[in-house]
N, CA, C and O of each residue as an XYZ file, in Angstrom:
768
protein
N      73.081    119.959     73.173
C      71.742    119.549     73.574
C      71.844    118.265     74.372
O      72.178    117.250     73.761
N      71.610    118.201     75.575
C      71.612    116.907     76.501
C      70.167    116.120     76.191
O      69.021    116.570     76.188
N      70.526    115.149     76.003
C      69.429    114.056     76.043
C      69.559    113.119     76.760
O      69.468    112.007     76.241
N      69.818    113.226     78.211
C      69.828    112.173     79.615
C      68.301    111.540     79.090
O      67.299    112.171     78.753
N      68.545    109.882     79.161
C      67.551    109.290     79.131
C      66.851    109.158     77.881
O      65.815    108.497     77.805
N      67.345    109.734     76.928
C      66.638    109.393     75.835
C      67.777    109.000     74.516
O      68.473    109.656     73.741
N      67.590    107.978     74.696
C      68.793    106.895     74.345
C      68.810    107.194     72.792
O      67.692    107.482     72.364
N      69.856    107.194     71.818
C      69.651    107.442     70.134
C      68.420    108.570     70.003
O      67.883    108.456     68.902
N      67.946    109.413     70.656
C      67.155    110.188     70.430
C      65.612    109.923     70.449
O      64.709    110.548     69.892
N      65.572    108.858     71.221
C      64.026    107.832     71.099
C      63.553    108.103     72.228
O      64.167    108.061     73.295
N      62.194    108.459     72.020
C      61.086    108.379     73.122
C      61.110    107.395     73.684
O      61.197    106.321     73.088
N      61.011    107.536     75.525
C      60.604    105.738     76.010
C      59.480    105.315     75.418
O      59.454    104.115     75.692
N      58.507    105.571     74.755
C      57.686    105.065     73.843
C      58.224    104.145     72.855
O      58.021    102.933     72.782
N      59.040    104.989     71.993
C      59.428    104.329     70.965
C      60.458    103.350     71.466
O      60.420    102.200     71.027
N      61.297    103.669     72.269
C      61.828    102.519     72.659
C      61.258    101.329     73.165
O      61.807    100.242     72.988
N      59.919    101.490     73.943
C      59.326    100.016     74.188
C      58.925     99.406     73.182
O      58.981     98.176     73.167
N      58.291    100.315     71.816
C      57.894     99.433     70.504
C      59.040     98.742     70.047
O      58.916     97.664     69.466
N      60.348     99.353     70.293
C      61.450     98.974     68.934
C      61.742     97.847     70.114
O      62.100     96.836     69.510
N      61.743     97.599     71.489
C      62.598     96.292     72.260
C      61.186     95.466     72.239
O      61.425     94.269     72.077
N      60.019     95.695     72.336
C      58.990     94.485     71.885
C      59.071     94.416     70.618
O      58.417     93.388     70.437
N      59.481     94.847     69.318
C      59.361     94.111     67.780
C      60.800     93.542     67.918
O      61.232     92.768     67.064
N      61.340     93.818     68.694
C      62.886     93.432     68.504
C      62.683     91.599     69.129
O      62.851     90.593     68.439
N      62.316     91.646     70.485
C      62.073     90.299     71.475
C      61.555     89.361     70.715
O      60.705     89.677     69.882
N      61.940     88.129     70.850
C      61.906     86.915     70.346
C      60.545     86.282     70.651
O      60.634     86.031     71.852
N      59.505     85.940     70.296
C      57.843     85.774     69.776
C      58.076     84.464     70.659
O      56.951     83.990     70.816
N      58.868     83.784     71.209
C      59.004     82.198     71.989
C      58.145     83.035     72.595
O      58.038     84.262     72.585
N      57.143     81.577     73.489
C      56.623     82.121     74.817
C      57.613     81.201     75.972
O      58.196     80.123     75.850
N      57.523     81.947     76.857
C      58.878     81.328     77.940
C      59.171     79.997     78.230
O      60.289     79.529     78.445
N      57.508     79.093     78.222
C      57.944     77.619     78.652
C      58.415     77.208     77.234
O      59.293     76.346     77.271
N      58.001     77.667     75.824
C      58.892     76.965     74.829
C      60.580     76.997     75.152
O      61.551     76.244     75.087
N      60.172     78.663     75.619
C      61.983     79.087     75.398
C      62.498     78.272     76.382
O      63.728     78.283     76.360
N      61.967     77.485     77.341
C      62.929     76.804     78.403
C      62.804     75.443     78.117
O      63.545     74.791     78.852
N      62.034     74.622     77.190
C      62.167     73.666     76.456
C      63.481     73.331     75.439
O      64.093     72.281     75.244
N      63.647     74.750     74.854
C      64.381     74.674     73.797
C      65.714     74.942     74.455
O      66.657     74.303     73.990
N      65.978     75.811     75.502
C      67.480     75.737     76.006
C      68.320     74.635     76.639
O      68.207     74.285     77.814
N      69.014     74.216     75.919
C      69.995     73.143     76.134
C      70.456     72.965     77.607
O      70.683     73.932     78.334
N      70.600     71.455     78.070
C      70.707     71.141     79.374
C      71.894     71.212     79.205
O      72.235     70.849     78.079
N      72.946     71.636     80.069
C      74.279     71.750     80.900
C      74.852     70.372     80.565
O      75.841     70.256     79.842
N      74.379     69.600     80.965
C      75.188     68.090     80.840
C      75.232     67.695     79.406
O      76.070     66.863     79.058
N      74.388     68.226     78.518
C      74.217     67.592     76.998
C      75.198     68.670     76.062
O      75.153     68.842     74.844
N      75.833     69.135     76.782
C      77.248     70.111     76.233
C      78.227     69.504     75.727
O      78.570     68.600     76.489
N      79.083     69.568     74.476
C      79.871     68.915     74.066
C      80.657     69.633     75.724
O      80.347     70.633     76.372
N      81.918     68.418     75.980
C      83.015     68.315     77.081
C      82.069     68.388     78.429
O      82.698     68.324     79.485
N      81.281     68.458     78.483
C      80.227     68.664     79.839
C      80.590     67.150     80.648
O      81.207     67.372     81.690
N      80.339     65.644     80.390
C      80.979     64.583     80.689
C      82.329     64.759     81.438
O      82.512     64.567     82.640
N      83.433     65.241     80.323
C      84.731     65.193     80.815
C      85.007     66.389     81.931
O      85.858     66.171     82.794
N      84.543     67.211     81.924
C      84.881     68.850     82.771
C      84.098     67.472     84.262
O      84.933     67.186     85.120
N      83.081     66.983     84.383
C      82.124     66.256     85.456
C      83.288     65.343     85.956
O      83.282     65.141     87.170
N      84.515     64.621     85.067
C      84.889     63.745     85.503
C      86.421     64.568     86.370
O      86.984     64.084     87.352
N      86.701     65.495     85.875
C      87.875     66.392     86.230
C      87.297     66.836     87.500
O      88.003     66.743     88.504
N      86.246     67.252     87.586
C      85.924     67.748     88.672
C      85.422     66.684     89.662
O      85.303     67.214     90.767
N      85.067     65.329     89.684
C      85.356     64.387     90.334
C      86.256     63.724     90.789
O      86.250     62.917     91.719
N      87.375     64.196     89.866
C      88.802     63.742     90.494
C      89.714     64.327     91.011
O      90.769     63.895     91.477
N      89.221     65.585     90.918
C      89.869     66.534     91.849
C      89.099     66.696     93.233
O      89.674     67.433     94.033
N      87.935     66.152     93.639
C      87.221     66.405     94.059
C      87.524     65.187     95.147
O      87.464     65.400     96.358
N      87.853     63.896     94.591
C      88.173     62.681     95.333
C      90.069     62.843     96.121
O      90.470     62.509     97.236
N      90.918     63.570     94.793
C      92.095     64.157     95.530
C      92.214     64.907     96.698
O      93.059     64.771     97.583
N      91.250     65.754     96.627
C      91.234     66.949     97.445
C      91.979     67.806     96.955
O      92.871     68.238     97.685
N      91.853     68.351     95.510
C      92.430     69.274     94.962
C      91.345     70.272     94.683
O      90.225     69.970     94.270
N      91.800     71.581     94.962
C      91.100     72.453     95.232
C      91.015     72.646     93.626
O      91.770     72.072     92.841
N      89.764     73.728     93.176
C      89.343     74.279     92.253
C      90.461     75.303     91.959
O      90.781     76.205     92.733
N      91.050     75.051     90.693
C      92.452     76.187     90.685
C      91.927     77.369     89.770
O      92.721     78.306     89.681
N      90.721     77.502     89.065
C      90.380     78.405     88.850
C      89.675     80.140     89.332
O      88.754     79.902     90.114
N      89.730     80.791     89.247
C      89.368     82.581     89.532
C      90.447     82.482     91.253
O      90.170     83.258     92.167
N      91.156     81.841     91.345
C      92.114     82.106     92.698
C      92.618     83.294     92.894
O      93.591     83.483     92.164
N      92.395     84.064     93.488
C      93.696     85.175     93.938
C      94.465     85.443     94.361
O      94.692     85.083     95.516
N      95.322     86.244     93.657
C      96.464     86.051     93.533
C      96.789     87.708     93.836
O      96.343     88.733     93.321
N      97.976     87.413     95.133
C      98.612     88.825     94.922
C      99.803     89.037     94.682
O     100.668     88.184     94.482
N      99.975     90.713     94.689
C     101.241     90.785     94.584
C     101.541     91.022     92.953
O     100.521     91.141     92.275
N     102.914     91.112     92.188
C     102.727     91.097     90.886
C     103.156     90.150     89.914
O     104.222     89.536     89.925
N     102.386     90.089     89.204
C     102.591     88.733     88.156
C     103.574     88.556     87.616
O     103.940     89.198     86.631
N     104.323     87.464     88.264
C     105.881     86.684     87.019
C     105.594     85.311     87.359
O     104.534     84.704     87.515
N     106.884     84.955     87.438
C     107.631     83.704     86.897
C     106.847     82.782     88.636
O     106.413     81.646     88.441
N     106.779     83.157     89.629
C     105.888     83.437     90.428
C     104.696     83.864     91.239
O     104.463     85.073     91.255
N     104.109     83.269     91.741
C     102.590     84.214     92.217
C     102.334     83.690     93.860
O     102.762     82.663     94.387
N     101.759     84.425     94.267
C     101.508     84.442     95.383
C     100.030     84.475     96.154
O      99.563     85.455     96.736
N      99.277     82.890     95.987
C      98.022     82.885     96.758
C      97.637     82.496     98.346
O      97.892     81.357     98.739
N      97.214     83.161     98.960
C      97.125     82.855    100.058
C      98.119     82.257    100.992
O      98.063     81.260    101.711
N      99.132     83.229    100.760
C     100.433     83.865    101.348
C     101.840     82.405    101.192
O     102.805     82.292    101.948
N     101.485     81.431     99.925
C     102.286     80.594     99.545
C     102.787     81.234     97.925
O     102.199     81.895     97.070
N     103.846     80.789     98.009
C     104.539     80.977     96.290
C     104.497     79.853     95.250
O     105.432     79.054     95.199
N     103.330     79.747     94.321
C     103.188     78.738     93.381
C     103.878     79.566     91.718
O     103.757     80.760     91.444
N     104.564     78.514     90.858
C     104.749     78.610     89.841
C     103.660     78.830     88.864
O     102.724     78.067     88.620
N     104.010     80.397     88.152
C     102.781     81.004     87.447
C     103.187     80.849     85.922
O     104.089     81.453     85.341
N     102.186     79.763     85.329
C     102.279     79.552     84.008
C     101.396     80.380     83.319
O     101.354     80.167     82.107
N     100.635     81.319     83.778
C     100.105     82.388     83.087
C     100.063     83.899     83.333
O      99.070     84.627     83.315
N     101.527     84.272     83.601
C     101.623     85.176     83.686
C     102.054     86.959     82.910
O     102.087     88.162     83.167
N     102.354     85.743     81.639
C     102.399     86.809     80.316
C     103.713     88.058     80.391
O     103.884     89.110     79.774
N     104.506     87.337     81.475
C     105.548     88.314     81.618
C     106.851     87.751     81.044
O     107.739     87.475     81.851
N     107.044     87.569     79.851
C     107.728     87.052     79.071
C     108.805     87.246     79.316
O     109.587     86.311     79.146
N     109.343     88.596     79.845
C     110.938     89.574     79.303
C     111.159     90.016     80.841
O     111.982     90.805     81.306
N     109.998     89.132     81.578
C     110.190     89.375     83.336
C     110.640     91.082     83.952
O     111.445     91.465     84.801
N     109.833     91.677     83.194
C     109.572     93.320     83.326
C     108.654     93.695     83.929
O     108.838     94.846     84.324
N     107.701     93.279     84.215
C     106.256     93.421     85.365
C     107.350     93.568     86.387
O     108.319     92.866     86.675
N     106.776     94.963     86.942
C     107.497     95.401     88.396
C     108.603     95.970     88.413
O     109.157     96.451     89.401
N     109.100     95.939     86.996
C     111.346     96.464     86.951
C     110.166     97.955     86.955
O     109.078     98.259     86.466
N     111.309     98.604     87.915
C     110.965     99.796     88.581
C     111.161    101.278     86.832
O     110.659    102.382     86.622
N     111.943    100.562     86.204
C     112.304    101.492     85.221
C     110.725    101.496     84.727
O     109.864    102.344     84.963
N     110.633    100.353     84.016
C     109.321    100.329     83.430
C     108.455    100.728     83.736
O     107.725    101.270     82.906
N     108.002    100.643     85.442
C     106.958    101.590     86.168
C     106.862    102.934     85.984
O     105.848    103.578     85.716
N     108.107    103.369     86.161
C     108.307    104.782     85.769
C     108.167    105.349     84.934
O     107.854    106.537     84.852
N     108.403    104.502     84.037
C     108.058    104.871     82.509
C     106.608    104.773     82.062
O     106.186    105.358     81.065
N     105.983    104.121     82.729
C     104.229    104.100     82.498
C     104.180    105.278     83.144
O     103.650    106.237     82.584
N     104.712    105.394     84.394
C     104.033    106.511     84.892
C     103.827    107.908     83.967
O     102.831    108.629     83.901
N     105.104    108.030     83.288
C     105.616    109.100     82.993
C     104.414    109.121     81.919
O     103.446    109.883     81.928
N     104.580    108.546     81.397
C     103.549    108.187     79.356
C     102.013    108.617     80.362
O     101.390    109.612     79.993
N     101.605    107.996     81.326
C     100.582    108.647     81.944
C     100.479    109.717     82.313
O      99.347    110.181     82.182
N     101.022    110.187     82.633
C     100.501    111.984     82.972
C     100.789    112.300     81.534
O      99.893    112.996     81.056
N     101.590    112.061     80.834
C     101.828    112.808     79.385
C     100.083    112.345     78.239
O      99.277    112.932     77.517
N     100.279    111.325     78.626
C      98.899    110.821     77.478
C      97.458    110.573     78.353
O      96.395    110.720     77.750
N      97.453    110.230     79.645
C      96.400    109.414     79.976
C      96.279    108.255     80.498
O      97.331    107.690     80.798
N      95.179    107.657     80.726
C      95.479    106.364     80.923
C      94.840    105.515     79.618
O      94.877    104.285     79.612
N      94.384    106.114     78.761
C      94.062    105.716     77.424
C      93.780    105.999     76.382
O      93.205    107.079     76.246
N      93.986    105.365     75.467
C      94.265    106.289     74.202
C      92.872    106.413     73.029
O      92.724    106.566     71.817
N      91.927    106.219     74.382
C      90.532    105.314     73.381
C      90.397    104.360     72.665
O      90.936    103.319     73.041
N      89.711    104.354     71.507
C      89.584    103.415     70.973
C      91.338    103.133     69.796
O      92.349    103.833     69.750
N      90.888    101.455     68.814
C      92.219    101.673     67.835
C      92.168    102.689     67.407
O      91.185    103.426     67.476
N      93.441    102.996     66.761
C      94.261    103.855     66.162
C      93.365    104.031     64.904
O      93.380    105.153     64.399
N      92.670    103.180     64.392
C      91.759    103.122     62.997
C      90.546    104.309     63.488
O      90.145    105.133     62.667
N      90.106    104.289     64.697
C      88.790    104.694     65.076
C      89.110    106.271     65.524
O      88.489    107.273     65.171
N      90.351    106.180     66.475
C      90.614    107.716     67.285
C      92.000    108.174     66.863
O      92.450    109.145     67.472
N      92.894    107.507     65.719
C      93.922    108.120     65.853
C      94.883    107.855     66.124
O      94.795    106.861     66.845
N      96.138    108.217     65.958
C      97.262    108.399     66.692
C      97.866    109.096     67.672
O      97.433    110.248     67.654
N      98.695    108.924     68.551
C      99.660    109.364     69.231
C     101.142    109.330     68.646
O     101.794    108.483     68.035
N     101.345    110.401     69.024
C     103.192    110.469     68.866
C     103.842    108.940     69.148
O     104.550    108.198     68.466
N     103.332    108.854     70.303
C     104.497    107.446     71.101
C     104.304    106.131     70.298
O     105.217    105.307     70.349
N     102.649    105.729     69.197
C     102.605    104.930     67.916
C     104.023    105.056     67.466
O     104.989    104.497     67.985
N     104.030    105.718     66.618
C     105.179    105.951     65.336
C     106.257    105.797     66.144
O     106.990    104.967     65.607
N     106.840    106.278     67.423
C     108.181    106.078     68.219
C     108.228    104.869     68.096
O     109.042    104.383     67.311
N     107.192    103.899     68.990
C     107.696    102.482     68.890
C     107.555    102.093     68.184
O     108.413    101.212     68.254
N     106.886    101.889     66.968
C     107.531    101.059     65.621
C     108.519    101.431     64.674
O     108.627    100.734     63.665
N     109.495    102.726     64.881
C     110.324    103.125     64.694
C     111.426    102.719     65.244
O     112.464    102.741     64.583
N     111.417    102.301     66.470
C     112.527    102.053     67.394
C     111.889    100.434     67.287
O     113.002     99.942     67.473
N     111.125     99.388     67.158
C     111.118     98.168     67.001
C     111.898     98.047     65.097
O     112.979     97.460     65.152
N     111.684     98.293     64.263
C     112.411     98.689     63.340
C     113.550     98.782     63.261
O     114.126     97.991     62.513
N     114.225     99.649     63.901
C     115.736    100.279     63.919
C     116.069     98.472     64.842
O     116.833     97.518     64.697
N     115.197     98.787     65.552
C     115.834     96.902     66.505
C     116.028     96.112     65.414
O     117.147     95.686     65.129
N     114.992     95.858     64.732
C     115.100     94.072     64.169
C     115.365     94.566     62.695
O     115.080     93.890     61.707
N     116.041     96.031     62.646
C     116.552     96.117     60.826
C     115.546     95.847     59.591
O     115.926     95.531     58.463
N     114.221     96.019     59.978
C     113.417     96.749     59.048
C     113.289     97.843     58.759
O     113.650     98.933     59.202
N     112.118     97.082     57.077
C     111.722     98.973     56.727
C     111.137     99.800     57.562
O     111.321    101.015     57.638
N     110.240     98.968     58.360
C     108.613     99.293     59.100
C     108.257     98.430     59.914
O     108.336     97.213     59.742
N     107.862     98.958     60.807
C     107.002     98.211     62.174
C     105.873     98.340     62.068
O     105.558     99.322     61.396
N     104.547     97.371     62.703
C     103.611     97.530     63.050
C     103.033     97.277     64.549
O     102.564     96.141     64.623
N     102.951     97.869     65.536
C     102.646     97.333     66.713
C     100.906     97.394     66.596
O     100.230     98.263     66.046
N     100.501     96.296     67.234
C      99.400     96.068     67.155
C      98.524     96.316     69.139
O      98.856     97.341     69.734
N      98.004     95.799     69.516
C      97.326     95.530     70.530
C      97.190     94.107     71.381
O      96.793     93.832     72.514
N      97.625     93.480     70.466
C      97.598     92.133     71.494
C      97.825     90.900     70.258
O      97.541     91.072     69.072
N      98.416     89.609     70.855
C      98.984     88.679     70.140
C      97.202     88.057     68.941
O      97.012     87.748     67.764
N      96.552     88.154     69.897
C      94.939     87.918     68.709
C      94.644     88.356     68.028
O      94.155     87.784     67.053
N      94.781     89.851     68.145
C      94.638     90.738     67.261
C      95.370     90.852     65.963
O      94.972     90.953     64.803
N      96.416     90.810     66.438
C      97.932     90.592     65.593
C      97.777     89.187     64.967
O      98.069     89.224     63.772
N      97.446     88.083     65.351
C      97.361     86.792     64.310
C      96.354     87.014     63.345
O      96.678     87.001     62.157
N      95.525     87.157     63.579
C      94.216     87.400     63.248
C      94.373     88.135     62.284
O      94.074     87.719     61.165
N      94.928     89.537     62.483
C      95.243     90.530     60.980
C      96.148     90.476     60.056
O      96.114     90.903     58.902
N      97.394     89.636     60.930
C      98.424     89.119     59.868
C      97.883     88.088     58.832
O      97.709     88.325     57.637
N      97.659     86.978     59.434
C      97.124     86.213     58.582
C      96.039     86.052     57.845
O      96.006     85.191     56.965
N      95.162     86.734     58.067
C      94.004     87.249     57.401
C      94.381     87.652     56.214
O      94.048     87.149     55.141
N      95.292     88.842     56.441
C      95.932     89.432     54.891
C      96.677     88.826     54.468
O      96.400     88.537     53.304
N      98.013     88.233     54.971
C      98.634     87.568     54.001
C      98.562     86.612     53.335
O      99.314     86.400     52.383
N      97.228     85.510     53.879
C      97.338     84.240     53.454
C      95.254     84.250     52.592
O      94.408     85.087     52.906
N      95.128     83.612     52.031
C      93.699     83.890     51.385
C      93.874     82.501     50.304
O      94.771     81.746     49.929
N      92.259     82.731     50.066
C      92.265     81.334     48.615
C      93.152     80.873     48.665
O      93.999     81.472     49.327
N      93.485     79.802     48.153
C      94.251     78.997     47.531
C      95.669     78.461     48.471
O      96.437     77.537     48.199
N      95.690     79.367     49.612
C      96.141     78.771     50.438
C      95.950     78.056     51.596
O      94.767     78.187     51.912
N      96.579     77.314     52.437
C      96.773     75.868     53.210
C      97.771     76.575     54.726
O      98.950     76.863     54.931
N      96.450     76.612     55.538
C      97.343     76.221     56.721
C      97.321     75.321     57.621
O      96.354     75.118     58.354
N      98.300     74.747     57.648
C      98.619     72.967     58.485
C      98.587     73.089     60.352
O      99.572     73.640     60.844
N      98.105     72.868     60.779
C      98.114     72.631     62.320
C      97.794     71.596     63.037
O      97.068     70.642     62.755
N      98.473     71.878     64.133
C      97.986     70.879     65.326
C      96.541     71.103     65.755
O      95.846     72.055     65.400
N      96.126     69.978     66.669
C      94.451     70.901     67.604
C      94.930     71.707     69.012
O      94.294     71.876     70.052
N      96.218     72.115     68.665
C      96.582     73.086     69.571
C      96.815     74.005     69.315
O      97.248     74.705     70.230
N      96.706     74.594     68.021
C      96.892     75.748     67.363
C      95.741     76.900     68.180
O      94.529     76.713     68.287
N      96.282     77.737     68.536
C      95.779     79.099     69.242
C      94.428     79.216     68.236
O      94.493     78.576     67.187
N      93.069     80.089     68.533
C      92.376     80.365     68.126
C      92.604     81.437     67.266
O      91.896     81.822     66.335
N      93.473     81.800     67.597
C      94.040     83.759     66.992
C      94.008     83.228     65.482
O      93.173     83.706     64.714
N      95.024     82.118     64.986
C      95.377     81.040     63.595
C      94.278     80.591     62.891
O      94.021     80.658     61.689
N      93.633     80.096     63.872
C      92.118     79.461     63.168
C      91.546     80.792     62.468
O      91.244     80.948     61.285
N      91.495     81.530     63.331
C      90.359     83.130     62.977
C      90.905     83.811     62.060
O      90.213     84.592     61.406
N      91.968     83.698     61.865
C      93.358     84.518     60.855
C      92.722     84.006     59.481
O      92.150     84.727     58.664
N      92.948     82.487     59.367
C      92.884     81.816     58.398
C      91.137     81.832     57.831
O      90.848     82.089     56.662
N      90.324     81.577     58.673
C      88.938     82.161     58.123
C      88.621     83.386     57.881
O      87.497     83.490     57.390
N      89.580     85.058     58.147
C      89.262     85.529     57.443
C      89.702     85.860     56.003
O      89.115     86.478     55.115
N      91.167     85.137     56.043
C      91.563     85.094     54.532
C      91.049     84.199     53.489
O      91.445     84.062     52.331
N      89.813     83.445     54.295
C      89.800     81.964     53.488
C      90.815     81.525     53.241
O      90.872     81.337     52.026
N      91.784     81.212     53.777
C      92.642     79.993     53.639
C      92.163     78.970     54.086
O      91.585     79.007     55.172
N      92.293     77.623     53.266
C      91.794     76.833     54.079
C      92.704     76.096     55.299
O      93.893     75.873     55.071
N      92.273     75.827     56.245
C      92.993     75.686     57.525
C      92.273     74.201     58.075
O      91.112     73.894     57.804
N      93.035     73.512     58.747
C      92.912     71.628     59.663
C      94.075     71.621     59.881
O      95.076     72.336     59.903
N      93.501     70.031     60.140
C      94.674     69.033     61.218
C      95.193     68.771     60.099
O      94.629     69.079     59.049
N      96.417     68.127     60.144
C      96.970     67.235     58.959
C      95.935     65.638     59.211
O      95.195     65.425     60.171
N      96.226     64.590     57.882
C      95.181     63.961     58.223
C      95.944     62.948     58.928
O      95.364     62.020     59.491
């Protein structure tokens, strides 16, 4: 049964009742009273003074730049080669032709995605391969490959650490640590 346009099964009727009881009762000049000015932002000052002094250098805005070509140890904007400190190519494999090939291949075999996590849609064969073969690598029982280093802090430490435990950091500790540790309740700071 197609229901183009009728969103969760709701009349545009009912949908205008449920997004007007839903909308926030402010009337607009409150609501623009109450939204916080730009400059009264915690770091709003300091980001004003960075950007004044780059501004007096003549240093260009190094942020959303483009960049071509493929991401390593190098990058390439506007046909110069600058040193790329965010390029996440750790094992300098972005571009090794094997590896291409090998996406390619896993693509026509699987897709270009596997939907949602593995919790929501499932598995694939090629799951269990690589934490089988990360395993057999580093001489464990069991692997877990996850989706990304946030994800992965976040769930490790979440579970392993809870009540009664203490985690010590810098204020440079990744957010992934912080979020890990609030969901185990561990308690987590600076040292003092």
């Amino acid at each position: 049964m197609e229901r183009r346009g009728n969103l969760f099964g709701l009349s545009a009727e009912a949908k205008a009742r449920l997004i007007e009881r839903l909308s926030p009762r402010v009337p607009a000049q409150q609501a623009d009273r109450d939204r916080p000015n730009a400059a009264s932002l915690a770091g709003a000052y300091e980001l004003d003074m960075v950007a004044a002094a780059a501004d007096y250098l003549g240093i260009e805005d190094p942020f959303f730049r483009v960049h071509d070509g493929i991401a390593g140890a190098e990058t390439l904007i506007e046909g110069h080669r600058h040193i790329n400190f965010g390029s996440y190519d750790y094992l300098a494999l972005n571009g090794d032709q094997r590896i291409a090939e090998a996406a390619k291949a896993a693509i026509d075999r699987y897709g270009t995605t596997v939907s949602a996590s593995r919790f929501v849609s499932g598995e694939r064969p090629i799951h269990r391969e690589l934490e089988a073969a990360l395993a057999r690598l580093y001489r464990a029982e069991d692997a877990m490959a996850m989706v990304g280093g946030h994800a992965t802090n976040v769930s490790v430490i979440g579970t392993l650490l809870g009540p009664g435990d203490v985690i010590v950091h810098d204020a440079l500790a990744h957010n992934s640590i912080v979020e890990g540790a609030a969901v185990g309740r561990a308690a987590s700071g600076l040292p003092a």
